[in-house]
C-alpha positions in Angstrom: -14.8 -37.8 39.8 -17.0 -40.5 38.3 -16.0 -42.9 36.1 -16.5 -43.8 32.6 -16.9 -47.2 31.8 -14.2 -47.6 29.0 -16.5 -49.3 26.4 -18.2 -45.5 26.0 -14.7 -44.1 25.5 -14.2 -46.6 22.3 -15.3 -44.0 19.3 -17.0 -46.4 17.1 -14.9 -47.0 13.5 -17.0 -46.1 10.5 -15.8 -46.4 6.8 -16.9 -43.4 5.0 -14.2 -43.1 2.3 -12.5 -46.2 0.5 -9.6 -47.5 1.0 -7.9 -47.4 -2.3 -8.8 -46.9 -6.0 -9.3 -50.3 -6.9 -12.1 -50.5 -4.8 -14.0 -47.2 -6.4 -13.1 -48.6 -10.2 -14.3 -51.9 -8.7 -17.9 -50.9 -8.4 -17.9 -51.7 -5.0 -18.7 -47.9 -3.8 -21.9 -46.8 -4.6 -21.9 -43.2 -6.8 -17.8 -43.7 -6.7 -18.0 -45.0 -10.7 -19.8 -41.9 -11.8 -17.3 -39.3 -10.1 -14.5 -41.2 -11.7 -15.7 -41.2 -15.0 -16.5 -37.5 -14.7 -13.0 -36.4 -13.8 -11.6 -38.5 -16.4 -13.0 -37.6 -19.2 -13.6 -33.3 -18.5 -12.3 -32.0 -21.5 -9.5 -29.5 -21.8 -10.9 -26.1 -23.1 -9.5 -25.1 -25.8 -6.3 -22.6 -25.5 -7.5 -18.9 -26.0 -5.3 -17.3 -28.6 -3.6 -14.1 -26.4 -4.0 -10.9 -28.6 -0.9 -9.0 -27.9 -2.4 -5.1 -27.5 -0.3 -2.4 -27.7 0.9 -0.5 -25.2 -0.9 2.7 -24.7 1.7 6.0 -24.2 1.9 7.2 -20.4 1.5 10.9 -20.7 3.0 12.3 -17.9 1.0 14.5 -16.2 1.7 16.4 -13.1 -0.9 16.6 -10.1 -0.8 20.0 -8.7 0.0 17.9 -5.4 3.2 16.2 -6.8 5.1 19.1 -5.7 4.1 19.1 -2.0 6.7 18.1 0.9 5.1 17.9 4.5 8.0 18.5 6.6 7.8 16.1 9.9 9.6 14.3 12.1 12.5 12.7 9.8 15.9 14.1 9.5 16.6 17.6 7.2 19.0 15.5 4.6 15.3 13.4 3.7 13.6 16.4 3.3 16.7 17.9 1.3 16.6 15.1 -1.3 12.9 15.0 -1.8 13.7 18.7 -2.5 16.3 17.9 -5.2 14.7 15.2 -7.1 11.6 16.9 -7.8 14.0 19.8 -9.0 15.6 17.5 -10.8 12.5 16.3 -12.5 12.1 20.0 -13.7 9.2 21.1 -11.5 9.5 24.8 -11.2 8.2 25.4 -8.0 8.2 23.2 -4.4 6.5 23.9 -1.9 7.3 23.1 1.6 4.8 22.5 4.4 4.6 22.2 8.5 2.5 22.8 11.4 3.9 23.3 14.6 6.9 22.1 16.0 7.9 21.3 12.6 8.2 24.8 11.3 11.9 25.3 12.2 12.6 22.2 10.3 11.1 23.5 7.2 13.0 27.1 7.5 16.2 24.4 8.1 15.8 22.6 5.0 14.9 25.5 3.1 17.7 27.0 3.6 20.3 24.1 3.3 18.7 24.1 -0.3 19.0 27.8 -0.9 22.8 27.6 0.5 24.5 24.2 -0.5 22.6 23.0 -3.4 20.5 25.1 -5.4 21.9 28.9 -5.2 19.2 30.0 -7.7 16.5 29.5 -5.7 13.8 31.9 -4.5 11.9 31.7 -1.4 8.3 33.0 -0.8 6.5 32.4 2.6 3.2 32.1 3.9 2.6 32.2 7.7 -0.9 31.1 9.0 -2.8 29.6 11.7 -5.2 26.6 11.3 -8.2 25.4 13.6 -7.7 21.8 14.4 -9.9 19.3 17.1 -7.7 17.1 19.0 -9.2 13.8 20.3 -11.5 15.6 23.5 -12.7 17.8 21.4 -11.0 20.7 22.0 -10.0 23.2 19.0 -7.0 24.3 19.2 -5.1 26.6 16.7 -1.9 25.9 14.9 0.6 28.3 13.0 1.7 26.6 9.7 4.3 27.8 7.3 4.2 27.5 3.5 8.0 27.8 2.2 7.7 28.3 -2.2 11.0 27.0 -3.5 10.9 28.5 -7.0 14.2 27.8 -9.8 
């Protein structure tokens, strides 16, 4: 290794900001009198009076989608309860979707609805099969199942 003498090592000291405030008010900072002056005496804008609007009415409208339940991976009681509380927000119809794997599930929480909650309810089905890509590229087909809850 070579060595560095150590007066290159000494990082030289420069001054670039003052010390204190006294020195700025002072004069003894060049521009420093002019910055001061201009923060001190900004003046406040005025307070904006706040008109108080009235609240419009939320009309609550249903999207045709509000009544869809994609059945997955999480356990039949979830499904159940999403079930239940958009009965219970008196929506007439549900409808239940899955693809796949997941089509058992539905037909389960169908029917724990049909049987231990809602007895008045009346199921229509639609079977299908769908044409999906998977991530090579491949198209592969998919049943589905459409379960209509109707009160």
């Amino acid at each position: 290794m070579t060595e560095i003498p150590e007066k290159q090592l000494e990082p030289e000291t420069i001054q670039t900001q003052p010390e204190s405030v006294d020195a700025v008010a002072s004069g003894n900072v060049p521009g420093a009198q002019e910055q001061v002056a201009s923060q001190e005496t900004k003046p406040e804008a005025p307070a904006e009076k706040k008109e108080t609007a009235v609240p419009e009415k939320t009309v609550n409208v249903r999207n045709s989608r509000d009544n869809v339940i994609y059945i997955g991976k999480k356990p039949t009681m979830s499904y159940v309860l999403a079930v239940i509380t958009q009965f219970s927000d008196d929506v007439k119809e549900v409808l239940l979707k899955a693809r796949g794997r997941s089509i058992s599930h539905a037909v389960d929480v169908a029917e724990v609805v049909r049987n231990k909650f809602a007895s008045g309810v009346k199921t229509e089905v639609e079977i299908g099969t769908e044409k999906v890509t998977d991530r090579d590229g491949r198209t592969l087909k998919v049943s589905t199942i459409t379960i209509a809850l109707k009160k």
